[in-house]
VOGU-3710 file (C-alpha; in Angstrom, 3 decimals, decimal comma):
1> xxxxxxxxxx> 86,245/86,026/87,143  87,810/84,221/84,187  86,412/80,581/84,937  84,271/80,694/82,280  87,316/81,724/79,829  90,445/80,520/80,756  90,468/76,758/81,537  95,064/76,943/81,679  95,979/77,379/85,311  98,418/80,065/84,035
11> xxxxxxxxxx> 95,797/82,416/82,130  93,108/81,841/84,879  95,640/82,462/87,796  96,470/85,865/85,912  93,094/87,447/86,328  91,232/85,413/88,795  92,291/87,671/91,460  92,681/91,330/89,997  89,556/91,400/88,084  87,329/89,919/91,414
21> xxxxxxxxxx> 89,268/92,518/93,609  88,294/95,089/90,859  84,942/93,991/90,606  84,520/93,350/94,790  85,572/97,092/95,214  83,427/98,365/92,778  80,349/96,903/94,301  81,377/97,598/98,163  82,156/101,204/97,230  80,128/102,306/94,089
31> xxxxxxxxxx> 77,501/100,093/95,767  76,946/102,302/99,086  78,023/99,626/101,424  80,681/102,143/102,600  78,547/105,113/102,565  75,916/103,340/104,888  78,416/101,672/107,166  81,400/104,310/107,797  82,966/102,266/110,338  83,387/99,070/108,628
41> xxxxxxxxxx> 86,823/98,276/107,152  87,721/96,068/103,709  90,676/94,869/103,266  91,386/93,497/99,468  93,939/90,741/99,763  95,705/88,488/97,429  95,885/90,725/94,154  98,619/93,270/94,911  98,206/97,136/94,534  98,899/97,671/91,063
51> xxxxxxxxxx> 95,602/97,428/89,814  94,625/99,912/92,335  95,422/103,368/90,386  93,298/102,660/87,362  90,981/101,336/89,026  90,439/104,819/91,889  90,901/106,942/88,384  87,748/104,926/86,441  85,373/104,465/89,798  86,255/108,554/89,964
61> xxxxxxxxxx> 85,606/109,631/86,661  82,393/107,513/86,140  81,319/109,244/89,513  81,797/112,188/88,296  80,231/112,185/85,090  77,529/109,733/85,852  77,114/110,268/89,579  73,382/110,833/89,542  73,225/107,026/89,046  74,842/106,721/92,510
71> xxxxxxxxxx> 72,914/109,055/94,929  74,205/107,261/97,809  77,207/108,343/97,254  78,165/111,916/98,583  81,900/111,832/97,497  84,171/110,335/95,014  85,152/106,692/95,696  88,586/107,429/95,983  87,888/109,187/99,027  85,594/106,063/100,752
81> xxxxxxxxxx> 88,688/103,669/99,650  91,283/105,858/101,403  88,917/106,392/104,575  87,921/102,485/104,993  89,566/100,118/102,405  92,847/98,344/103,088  95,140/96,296/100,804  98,127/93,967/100,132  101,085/94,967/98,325  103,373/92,099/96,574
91> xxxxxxxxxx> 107,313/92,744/97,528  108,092/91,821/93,798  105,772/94,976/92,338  107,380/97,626/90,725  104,246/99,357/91,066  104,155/99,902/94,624  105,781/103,535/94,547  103,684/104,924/92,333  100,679/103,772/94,080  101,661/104,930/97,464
101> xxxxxxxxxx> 102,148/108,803/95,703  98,458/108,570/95,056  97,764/109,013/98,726  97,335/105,072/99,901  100,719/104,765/102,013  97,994/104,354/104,786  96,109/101,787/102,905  99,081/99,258/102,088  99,543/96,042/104,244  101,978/93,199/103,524
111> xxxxxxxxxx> 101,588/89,676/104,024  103,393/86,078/103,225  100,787/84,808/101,056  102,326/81,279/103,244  101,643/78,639/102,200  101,207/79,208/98,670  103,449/78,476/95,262  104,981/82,028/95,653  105,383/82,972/98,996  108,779/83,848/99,700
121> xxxxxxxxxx> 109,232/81,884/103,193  111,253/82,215/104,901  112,769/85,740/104,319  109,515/87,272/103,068  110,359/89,994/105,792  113,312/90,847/104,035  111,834/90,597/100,501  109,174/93,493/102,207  111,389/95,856/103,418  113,634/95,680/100,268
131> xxxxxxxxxx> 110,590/96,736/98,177  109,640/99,806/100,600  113,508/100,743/100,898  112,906/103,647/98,509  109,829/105,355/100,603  109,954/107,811/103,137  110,589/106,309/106,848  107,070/107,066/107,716  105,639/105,529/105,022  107,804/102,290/105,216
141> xxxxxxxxxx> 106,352/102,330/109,088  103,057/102,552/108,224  103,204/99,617/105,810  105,459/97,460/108,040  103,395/98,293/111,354  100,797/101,028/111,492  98,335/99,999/109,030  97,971/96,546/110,387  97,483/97,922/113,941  94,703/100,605/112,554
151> xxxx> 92,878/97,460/110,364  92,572/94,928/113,114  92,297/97,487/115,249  95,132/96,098/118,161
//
């Protein structure tokens, strides 16, 4: 999204990836892929977690008022993202505390982004586990090791 608008690397770079993550989980959650397959996991990758909040509030709230347009759907999206969706966290967001207190700490993987313009490599290791320093231990766990191991299933 934003091809057709921005043409400046910068602008297009800006909302390339939030808005198609936005739009991808809209359409694999609101769209009943989730509902009909409740084993499959989605993993949302290269668009950090701040967008995420906003985004569980508005799929919610249009589910709730306008959930007849949606029958496949037997609960709130919020609840099929936290069940099966997965996603990667940026170690320079300062949103990444406030999304984990809305019940995604299991959700939350990390990842280089090697080899690209602003990967932090090497030392994107420690760059991770200074931006989790202020979440509980089990939290920090689950984002450093757990949720990896429950997504690939290893």
């Amino acid at each position: 999204m934003g091809a057709d608008r921005y043409r400046d690397p910068f602008f297009f770079h800006m909302v390339c990836h939030p808005f198609e993550q936005q739009a991808a989980c809209m359409d694999v959650i609101c769209g009943g892929v989730l509902a009909k397959f409740p084993r499959l996991r989605v993993a949302f990758l290269e668009s950090g977690i701040g967008w995420l909040g906003y985004w569980l509030d508005r799929m919610d709230g249009h589910f709730e008022k306008m959930g007849t347009y949606v029958p496949w759907l037997k609960k709130p999206p919020r609840e099929y993202f936290i069940e099966q969706c997965y996603l990667t966290m940026d170690p320079d967001e300062t949103t990444l505390g406030a999304m984990v207190g809305l019940g995604v700490e299991r959700n939350v993987l990390w990842g280089s982004d090697y080899p690209h313009f602003d990967c932090t490599y090497p030392g994107v290791l420690k760059e991770v586990r200074h931006a989790i320093r202020k979440l509980p231990e089990t939290t920090q766990h689950d984002i450093l090791t757990d949720n990896a191991i429950r997504f690939y299933k290893l």
